[in-house]
MDTraj code that builds the backbone (N, CA, C; nanometers):
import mdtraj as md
import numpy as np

residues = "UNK UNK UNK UNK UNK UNK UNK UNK UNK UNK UNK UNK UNK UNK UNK UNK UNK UNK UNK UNK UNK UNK UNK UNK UNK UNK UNK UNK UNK UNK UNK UNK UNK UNK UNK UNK UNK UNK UNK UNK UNK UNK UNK UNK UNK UNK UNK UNK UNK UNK UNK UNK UNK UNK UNK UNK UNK UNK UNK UNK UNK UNK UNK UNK UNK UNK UNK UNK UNK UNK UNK UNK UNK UNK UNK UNK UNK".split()
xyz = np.array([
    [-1.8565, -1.2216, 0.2236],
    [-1.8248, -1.1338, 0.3330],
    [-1.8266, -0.9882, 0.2861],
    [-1.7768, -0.9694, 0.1792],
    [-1.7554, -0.8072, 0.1130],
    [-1.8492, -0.8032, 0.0029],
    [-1.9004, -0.6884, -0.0231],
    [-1.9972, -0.6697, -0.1248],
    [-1.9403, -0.5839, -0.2007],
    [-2.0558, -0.5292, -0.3158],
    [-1.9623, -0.5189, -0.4636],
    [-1.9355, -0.3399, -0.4337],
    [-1.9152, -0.3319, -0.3156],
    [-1.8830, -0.1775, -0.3536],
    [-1.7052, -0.2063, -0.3054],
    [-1.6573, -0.2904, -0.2589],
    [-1.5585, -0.3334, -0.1972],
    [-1.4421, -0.3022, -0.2761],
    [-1.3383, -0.2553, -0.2369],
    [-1.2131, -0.2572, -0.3448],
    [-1.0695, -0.2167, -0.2683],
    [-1.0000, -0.2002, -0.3283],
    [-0.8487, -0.0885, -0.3231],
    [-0.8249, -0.0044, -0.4308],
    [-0.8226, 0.1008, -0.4102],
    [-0.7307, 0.1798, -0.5318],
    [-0.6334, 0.2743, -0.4468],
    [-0.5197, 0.2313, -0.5632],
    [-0.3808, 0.3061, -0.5475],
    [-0.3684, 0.3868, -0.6606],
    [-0.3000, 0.5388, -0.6277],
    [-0.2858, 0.6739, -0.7230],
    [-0.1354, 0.7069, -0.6830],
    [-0.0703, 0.6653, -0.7480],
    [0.0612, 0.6891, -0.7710],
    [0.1202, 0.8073, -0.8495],
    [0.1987, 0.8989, -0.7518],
    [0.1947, 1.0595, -0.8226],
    [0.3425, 1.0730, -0.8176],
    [0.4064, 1.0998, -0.9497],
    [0.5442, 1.0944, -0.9188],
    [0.5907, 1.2616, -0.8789],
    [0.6378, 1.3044, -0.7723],
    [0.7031, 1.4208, -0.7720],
    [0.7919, 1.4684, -0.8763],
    [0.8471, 1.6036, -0.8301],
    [0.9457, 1.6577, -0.9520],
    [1.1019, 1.6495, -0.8761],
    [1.0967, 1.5888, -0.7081],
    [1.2188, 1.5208, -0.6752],
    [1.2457, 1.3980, -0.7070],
    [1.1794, 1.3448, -0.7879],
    [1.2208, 1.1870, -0.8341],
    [1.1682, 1.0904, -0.7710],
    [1.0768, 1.1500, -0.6394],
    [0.9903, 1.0371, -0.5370],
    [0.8613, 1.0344, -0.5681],
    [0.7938, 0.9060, -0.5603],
    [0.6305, 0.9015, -0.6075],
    [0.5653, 0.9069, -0.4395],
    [0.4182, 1.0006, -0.4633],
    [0.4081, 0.9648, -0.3446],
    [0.3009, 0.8716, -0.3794],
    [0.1981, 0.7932, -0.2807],
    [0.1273, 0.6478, -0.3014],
    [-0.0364, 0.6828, -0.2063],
    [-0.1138, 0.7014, -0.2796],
    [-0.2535, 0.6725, -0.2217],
    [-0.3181, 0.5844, -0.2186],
    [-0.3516, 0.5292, -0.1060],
    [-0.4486, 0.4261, -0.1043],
    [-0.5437, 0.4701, -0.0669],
    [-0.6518, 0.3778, -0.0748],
    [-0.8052, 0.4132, -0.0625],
    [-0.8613, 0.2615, -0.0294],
    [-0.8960, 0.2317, 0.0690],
    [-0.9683, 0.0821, 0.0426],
    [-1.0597, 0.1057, 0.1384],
    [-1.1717, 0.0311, 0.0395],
    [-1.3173, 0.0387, 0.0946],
    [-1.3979, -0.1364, 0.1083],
    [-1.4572, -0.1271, 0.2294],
    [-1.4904, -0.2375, 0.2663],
    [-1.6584, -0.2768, 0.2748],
    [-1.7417, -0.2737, 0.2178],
    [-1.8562, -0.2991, 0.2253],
    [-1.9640, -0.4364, 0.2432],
    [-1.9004, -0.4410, 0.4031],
    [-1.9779, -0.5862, 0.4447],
    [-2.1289, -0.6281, 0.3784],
    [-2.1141, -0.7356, 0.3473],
    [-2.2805, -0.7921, 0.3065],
    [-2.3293, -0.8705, 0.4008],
    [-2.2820, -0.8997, 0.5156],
    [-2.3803, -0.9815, 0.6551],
    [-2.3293, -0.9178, 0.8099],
    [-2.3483, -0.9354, 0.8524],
    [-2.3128, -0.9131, 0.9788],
    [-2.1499, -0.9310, 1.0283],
    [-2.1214, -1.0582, 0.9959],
    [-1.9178, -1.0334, 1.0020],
    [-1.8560, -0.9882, 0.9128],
    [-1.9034, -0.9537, 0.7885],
    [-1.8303, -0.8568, 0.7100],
    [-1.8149, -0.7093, 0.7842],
    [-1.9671, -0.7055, 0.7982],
    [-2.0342, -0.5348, 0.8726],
    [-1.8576, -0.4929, 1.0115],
    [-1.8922, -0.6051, 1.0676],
    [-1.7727, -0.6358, 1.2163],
    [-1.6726, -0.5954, 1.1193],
    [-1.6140, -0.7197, 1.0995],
    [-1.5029, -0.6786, 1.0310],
    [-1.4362, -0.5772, 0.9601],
    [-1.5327, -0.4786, 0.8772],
    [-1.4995, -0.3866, 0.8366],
    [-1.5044, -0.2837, 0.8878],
    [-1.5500, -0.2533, 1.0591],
    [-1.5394, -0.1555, 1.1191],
    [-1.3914, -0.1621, 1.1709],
    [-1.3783, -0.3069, 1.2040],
    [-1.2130, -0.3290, 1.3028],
    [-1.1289, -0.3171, 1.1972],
    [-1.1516, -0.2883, 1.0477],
    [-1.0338, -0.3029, 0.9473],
    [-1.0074, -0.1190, 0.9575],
    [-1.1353, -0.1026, 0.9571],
    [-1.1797, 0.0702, 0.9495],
    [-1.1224, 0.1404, 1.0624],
    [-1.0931, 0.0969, 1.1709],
    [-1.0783, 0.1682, 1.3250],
    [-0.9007, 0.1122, 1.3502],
    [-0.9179, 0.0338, 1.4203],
    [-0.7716, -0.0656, 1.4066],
    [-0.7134, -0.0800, 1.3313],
    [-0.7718, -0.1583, 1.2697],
    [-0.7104, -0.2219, 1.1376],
    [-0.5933, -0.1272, 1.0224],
    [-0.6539, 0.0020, 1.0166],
    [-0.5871, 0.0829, 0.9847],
    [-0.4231, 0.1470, 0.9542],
    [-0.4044, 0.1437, 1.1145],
    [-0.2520, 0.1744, 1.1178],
    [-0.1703, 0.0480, 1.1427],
    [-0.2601, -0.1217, 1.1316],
    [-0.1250, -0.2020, 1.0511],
    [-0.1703, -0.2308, 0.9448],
    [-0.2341, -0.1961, 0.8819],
    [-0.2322, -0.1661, 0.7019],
    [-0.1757, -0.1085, 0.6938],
    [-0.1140, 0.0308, 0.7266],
    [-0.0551, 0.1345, 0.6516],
    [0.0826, 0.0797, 0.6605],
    [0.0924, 0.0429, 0.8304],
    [0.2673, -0.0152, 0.8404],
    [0.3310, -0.1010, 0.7549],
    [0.1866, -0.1505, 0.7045],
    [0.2378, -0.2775, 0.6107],
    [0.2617, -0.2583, 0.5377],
    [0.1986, -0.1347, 0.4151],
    [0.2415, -0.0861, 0.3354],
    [0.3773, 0.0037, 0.2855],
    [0.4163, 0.0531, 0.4355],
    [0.4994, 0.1229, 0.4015],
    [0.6467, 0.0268, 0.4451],
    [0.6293, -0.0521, 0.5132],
    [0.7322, -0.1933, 0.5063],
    [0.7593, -0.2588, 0.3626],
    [0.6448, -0.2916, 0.2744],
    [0.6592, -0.2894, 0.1205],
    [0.7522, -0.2197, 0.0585],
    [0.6803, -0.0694, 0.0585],
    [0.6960, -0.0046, 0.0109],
    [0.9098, 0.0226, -0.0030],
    [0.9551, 0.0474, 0.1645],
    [1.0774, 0.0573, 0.1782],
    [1.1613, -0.0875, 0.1024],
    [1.1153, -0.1955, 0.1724],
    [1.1690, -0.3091, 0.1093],
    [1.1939, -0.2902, -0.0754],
    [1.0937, -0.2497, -0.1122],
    [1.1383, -0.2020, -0.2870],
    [1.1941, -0.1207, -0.3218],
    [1.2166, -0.0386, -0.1983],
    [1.2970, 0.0685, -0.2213],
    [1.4532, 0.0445, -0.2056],
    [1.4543, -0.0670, -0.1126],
    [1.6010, -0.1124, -0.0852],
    [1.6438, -0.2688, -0.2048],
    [1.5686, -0.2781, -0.2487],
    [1.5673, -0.3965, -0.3615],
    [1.6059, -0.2999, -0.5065],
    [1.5874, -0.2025, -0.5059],
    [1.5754, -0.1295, -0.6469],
    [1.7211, -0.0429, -0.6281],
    [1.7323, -0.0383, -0.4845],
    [1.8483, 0.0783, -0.4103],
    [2.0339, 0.0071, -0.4624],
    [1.9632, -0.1354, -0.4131],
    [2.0724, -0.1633, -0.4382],
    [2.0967, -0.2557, -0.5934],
    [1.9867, -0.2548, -0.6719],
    [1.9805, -0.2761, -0.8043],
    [2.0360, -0.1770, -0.8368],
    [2.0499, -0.0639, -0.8496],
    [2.0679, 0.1054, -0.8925],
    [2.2504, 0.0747, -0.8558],
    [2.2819, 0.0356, -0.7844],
    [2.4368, 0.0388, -0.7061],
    [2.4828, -0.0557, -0.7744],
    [2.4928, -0.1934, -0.7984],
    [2.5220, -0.2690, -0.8684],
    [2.5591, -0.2597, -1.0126],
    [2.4420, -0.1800, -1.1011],
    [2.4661, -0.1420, -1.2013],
    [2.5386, -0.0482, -1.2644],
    [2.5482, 0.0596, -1.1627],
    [2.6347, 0.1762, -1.1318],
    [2.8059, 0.1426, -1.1011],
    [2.8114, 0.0484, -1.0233],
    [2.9656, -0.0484, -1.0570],
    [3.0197, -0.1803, -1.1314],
    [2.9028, -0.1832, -1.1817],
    [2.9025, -0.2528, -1.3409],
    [2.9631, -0.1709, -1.4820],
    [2.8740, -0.0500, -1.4630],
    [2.9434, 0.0635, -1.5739],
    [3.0480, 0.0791, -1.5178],
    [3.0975, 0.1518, -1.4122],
    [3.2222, 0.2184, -1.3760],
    [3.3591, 0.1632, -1.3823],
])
top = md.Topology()
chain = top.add_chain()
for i, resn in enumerate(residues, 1):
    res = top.add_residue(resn, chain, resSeq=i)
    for name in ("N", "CA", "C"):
        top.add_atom(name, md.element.get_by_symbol(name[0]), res)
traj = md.Trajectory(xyz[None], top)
């Protein structure tokens, strides 16, 4: 369905407030005709629930690490 130009890359840039910000890039390069489809509706649509999805991840680790950080913090104390 995807051909070899096909991928994801993520560029992870940590700020100097302590927050990383997160680039994605994903490229879809159909090799028949329902790849071709498909990668327009991933390209057009598809888009903004990829991103939601990502940034649903993204928070979820943020609240997994949030409250790792709290735990340990009344562990020392």
């Amino acid at each position: 369905m995807w051909g070899g130009a096909s991928g994801h890359t993520y560029t992870f840039m940590r700020q100097p407030n302590g927050t990383t910000d997160i680039d994605v890039v994903v490229v879809r390069d159909g090799k028949n005709l329902i790849g071709w489809v498909l990668g327009f509706v991933l390209g057009t649509i598809g888009k903004d629930v990829l991103r939601k999805a990502l940034e649903n991840s993204v928070k979820a680790i943020e609240a997994r690490n949030g409250a790792a950080r709290g735990a340990r913090a009344l562990q020392a104390g």
